[in-house]
C-alpha positions, 0 to 999 in steps of 0.5 A: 037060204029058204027055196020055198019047197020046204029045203033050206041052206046055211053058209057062211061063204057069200056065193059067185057069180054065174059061170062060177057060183058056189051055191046051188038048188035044184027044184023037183017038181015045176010050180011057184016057190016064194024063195027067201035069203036072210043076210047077216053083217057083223064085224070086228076091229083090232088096233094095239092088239085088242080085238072088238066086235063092232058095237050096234049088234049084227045087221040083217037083212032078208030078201024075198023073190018068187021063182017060177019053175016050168019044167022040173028039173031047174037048178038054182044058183047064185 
């Protein structure tokens, strides 16, 4: 996660849905943030006891949104 106002956040858990989400950002001041997520996909696979990393590399994908913040404070959550 990029929240646009120079705070990043790493996770390796996939978040929630609102009520019950688990990643949140609160924004101090109200203005326009170019917020940004980049999503990283890899895998493995196991069959007779041998564990593989699936073959092609990690898929990555980032997603761009603009967040407009009225009134500070806001709370960001996903």
């Amino acid at each position: 996660w990029n929240f646009g106002d120079g705070t990043e956040l790493s996770s390796t858990t996939r978040g929630a849905p609102f009520p019950n989400q688990s990643i949140t950002h609160t924004y101090t001041r109200s203005g326009k943030y170019a917020a940004s997520l980049q999503i990283t996909w890899g895998g493995t696979w196991k069959a007779s006891g041998t564990t593989s990393e699936v073959s092609g590399g990690a898929i990555v994908q980032t997603l761009y949104t603009e967040v407009n913040v009225v009134s500070a404070p806001s709370k960001y959550s996903n």
